[in-house]
N, C-alpha and C positions, 0 to 999 in steps of 0.2 A: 282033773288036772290041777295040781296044784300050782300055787304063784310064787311065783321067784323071787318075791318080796322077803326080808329077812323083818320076821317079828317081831317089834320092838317093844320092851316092858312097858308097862304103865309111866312107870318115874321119865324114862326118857322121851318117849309119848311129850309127855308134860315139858317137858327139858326141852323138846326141838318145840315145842307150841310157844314157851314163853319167848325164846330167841327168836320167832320168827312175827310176835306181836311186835315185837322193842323194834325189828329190823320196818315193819309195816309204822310204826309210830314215826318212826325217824323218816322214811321217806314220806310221807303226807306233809310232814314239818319241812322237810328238804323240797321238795315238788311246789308249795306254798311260796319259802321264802325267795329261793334261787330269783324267779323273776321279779321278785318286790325289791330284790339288792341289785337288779340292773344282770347276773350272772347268768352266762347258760345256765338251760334246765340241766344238761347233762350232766355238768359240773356237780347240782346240788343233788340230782338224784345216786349220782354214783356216791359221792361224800355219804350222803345219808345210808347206803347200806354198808358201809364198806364202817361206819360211827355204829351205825345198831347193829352190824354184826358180829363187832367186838366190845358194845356196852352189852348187849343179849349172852355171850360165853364170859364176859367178867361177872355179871351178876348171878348167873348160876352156878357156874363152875369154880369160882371165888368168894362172893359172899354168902351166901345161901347153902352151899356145903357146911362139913364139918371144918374146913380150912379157913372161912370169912366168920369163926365164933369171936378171932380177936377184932375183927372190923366191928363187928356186929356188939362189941361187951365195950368197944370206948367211944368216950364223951361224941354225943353227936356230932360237935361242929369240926372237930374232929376227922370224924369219919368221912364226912360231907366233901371234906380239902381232902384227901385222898382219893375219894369217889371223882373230884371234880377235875385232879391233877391227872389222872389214868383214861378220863373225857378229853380234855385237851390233847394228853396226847396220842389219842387214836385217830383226833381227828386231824391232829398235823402229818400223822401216819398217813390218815387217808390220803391228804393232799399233794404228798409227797409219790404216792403211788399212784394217783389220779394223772400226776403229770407225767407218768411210766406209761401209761396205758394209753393215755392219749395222744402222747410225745410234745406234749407244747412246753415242757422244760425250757427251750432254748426262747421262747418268747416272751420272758419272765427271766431271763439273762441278766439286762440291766437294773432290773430291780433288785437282783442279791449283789451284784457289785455294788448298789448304794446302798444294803444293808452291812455288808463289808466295810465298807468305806466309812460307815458311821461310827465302828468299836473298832478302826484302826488306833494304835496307841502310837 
């Protein structure tokens, strides 16, 4: 009897291996800090996959292809502020759909009307 699994080449083998270290790096690091920052675990372990699972498909699927040779050909520090700007913001991505998921938007209410309130003109 054969297996219903669909085969996958060697490269993407590799491809779903590398995304799935960066996603185990990032929660280790998330599961660590979460309660050293006072935060639920849940908070930092969701954040953490939700950050390696979109630094895991930007670094393969972006720089590491033929499409990241211009990431990859300028000046490191450079590259480093793009790599670090595309981090930031997956992970305000994450945070934002952390509080989708969990529904605690509204308990964090007061907090954006006083970040509102700050760049009122």
């Amino acid at each position: 009897m054969r297996s219903a699994m669909v085969r996958l080449s060697t490269s993407s083998r590799r491809k779903l291996t590398s995304i799935l270290l960066a996603v185990a790096i990032f929660v280790s690091f998330g599961m660590l800090t979460a309660p050293l920052l006072g935060r639920p675990v849940i908070n930092g372990l969701l954040n953490a996959i939700i950050v390696g699972t979109g630094v895991g498909f930007f670094e393969e699927f972006s720089v590491q292809s033929r499409r990241g040779r211009w990431l990859r050909s300028m000046h490191p520090l450079k590259s480093i502020l793009i790599y670090a700007l595309v981090v930031v913001a997956l992970f305000l991505l994450s945070i934002l759909l952390i509080r989708l998921i969990l529904g605690t938007g509204t308990a964090y209410r007061g907090s954006i009307d006083t970040f509102r309130f700050c760049f009122r003109s």
